[in-house]
Every structure is written in C-alpha cells, then in structure tokens.
C-alpha positions as CSV (number, residue, x, y, z in Angstrom):
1,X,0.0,0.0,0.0
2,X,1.2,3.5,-1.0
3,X,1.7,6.0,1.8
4,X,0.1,9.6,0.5
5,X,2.3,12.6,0.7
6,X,2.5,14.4,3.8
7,X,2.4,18.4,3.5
8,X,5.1,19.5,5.1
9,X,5.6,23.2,6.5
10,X,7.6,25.3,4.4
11,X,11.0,26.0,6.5
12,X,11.9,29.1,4.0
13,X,9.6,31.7,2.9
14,X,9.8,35.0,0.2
15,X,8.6,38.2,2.4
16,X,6.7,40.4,-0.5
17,X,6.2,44.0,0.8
18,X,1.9,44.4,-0.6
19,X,1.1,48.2,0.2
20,X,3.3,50.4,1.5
21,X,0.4,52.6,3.4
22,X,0.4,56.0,4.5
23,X,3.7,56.3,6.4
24,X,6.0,55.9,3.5
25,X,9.1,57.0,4.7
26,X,9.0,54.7,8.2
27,X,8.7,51.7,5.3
28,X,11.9,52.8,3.7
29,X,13.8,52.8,6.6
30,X,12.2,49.2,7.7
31,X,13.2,48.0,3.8
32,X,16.4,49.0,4.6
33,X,16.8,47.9,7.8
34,X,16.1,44.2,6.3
35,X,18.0,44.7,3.2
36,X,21.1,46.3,3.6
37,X,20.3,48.7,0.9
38,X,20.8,52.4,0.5
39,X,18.2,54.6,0.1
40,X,17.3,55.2,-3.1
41,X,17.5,51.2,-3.8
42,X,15.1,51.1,-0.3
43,X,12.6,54.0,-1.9
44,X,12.4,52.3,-5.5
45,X,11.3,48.9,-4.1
46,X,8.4,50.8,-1.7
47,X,7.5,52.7,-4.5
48,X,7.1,49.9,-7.0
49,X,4.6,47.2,-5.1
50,X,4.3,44.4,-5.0
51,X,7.8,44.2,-4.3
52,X,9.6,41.2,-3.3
53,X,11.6,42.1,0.0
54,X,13.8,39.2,1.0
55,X,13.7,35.6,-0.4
56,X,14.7,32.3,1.4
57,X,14.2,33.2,4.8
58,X,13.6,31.5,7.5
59,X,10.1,31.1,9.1
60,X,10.5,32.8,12.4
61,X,12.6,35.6,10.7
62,X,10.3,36.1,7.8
63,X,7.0,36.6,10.3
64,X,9.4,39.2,12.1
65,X,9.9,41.2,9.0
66,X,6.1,41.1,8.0
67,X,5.7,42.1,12.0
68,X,8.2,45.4,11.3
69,X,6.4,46.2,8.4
70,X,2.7,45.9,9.8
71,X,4.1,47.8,12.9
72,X,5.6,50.8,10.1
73,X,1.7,51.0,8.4
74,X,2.8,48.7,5.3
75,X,1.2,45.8,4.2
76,X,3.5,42.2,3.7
77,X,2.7,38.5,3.2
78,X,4.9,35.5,2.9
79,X,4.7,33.1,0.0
C-alpha cells in the first residue's frame, strides 16, 4: 500500500512588501533595515509594489519582518 504525501511546513519563505500605506518614509527605513540597501535602492522597491523584500528566509525571521512592516503602516505577506 502506497503512503500519501505528507504536507510539510515550508521552513523558508519569500517576504513580498503588498502596500506600503500612508507612512511611506517609516517603510523605507524598515526596507532598509532588512535589506542592507541604500536609500534610493530602499525608496524604489516601496514605491514599486508588490515588491519582493527578502527571499529564502527562514520562518520565524520572515513573520518578524512582515511584523516590522505591519508595525511601520505597510502591508507584507509570505509566500
């Protein structure tokens, strides 16, 4: 007898930043405070949404970031 496939939990996620809400500029410095990237790199990716933030990270660190963004006014998700 065959076994079905078990879903298992993803252990790495892509944090995608959705809407970047009415406090633009506390975003940009979140974006940058996950990225690494200067400012202007950090302003293009807020103003271009759906932007993909970080990819490949780990659970616990990826709901952080979408925390830091929902506390900033911004909308994220993981996929």
């Amino acid at each position: 007898m065959v076994q079905p496939l078990q879903q298992q939990e993803k252990s790495e996620y892509t944090v995608v930043l959705k809407e970047i809400g009415a406090n633009k500029i506390n975003v940009i410095k979140v974006i940058r405070d996950i990225t690494g990237l200067g400012l202007s790199e950090s302003k293009a990716l807020a103003d271009n949404v759906p932007s993909t933030i970080k990819e490949n990270v780990a659970t616990d660190a990826a709901k952080e970031m979408v925390e830091k963004f929902k506390a900033a006014g911004a909308t994220a998700e993981l996929k």
